[in-house]
C-alpha positions as CSV (number, residue, x, y, z in Angstrom):
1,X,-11.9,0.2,-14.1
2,X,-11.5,0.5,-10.6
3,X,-8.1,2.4,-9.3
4,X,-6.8,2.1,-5.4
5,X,-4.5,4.3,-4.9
6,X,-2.6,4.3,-1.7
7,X,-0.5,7.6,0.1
8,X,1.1,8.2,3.6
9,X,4.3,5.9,2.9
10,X,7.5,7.1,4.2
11,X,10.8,7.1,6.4
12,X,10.0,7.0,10.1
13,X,12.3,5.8,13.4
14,X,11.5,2.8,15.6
15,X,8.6,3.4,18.0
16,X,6.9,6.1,15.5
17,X,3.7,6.5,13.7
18,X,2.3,6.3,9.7
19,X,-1.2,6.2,8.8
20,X,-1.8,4.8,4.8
21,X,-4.5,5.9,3.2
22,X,-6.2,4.2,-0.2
23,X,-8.8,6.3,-2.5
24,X,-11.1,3.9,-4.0
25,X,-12.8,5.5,-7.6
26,X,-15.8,3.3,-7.1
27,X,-19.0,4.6,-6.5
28,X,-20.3,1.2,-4.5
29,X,-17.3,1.5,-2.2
30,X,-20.0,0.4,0.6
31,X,-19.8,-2.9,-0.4
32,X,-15.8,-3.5,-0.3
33,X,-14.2,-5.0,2.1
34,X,-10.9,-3.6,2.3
35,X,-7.4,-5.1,3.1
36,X,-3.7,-4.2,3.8
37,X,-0.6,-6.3,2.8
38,X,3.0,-6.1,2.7
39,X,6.3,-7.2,0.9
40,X,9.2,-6.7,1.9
41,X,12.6,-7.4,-0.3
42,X,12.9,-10.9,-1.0
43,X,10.0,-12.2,0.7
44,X,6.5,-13.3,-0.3
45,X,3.3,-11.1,0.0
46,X,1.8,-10.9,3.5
47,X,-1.3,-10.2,5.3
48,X,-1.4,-7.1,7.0
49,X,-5.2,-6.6,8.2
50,X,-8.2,-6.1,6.7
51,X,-12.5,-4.9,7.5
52,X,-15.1,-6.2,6.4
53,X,-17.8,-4.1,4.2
54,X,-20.0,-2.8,6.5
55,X,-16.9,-2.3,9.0
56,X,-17.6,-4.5,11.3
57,X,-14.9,-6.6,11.9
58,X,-12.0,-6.0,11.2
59,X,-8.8,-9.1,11.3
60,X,-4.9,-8.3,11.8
61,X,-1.7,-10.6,11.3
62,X,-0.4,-11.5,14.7
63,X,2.8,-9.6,14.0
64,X,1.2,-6.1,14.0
65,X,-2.4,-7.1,16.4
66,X,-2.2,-4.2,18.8
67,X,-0.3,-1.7,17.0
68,X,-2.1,-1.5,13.6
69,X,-5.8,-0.4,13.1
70,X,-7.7,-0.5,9.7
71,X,-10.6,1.1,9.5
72,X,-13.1,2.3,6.3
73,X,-14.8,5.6,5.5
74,X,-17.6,5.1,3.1
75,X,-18.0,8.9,3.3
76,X,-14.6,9.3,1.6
77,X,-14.2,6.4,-0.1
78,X,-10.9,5.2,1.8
79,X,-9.5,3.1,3.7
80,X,-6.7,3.7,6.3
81,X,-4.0,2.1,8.3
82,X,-2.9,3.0,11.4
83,X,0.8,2.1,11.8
84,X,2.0,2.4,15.4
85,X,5.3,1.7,17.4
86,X,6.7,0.8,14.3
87,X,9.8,-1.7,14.4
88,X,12.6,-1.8,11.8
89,X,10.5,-5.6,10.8
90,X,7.3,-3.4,9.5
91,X,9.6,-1.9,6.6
92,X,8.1,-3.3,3.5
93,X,5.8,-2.1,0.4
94,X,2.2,-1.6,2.0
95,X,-0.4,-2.6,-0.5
96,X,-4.2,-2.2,-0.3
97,X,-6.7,-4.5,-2.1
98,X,-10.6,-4.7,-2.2
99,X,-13.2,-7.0,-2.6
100,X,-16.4,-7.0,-3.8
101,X,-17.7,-10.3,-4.3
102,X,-16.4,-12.2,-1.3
103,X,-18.6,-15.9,-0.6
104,X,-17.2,-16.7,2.9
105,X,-14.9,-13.5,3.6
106,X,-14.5,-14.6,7.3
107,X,-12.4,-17.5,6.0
108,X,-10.1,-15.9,3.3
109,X,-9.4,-12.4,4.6
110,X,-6.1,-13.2,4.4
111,X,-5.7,-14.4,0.8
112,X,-4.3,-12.1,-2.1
113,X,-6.4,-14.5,-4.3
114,X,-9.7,-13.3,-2.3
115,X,-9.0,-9.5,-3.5
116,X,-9.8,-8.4,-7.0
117,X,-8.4,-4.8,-7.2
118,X,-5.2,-3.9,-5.9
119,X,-3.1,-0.3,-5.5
120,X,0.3,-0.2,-6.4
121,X,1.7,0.2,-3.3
122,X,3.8,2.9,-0.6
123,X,6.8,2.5,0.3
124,X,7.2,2.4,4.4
125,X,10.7,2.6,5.8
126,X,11.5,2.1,9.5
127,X,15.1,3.0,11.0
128,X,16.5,1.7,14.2
């Protein structure tokens, strides 16, 4: 059974800084591509960004391009999120998710249904 386990949530004002990390226990970690989503109270699941396997390329929501990096260490078996110049609109559960058996992953990055494994998520909180 694979666990993701995610860290690095917390209570931070507008125009700060988090960085989420998410332990993988698998051993083929190399071969994951990695991805970051969000929910916030009352509202759907939603893309956050994500990397490809081999690191890559990497593909971020429109609301957070510029401010949020993902990137992968194979090394460590994580992945991590960048979060800056947060806004009060990035508070939200922060969820990772892998994949390891993605067929066109340039077209469904952006699907919960494309990810197999999931953590169970950090919360993030940003005050005004």
């Amino acid at each position: 059974q694979v666990q993701l386990v995610e860290s690095g949530g917390g209570l931070v004002q507008a125009g700060g800084s988090l960085k989420l990390s998410c332990t993988v226990s698998e051993r083929t970690f190399i071969s994951y591509a990695m991805a970051w989503f969000r929910q916030a109270p009352g509202k759907e699941r939603e893309f956050v960004g994500a990397i490809k396997w081999n690191g890559d390329t990497t593909y971020y929501a429109d609301s957070v391009k510029g401010r949020f990096t993902v990137s992968k260490d194979d090394a460590e078996n994580a992945s991590y999120l960048q979060m800056n110049s947060l806004k009060p609109e990035d508070t939200a559960v922060y969820y990772c998710a892998a994949t390891a058996f993605s067929i066109n992953y340039s077209e469904s990055y952006d699907k919960t249904s494309e990810y197999e494994q999931w953590g169970q998520g950090t919360q993030v909180t940003v005050s005004s």
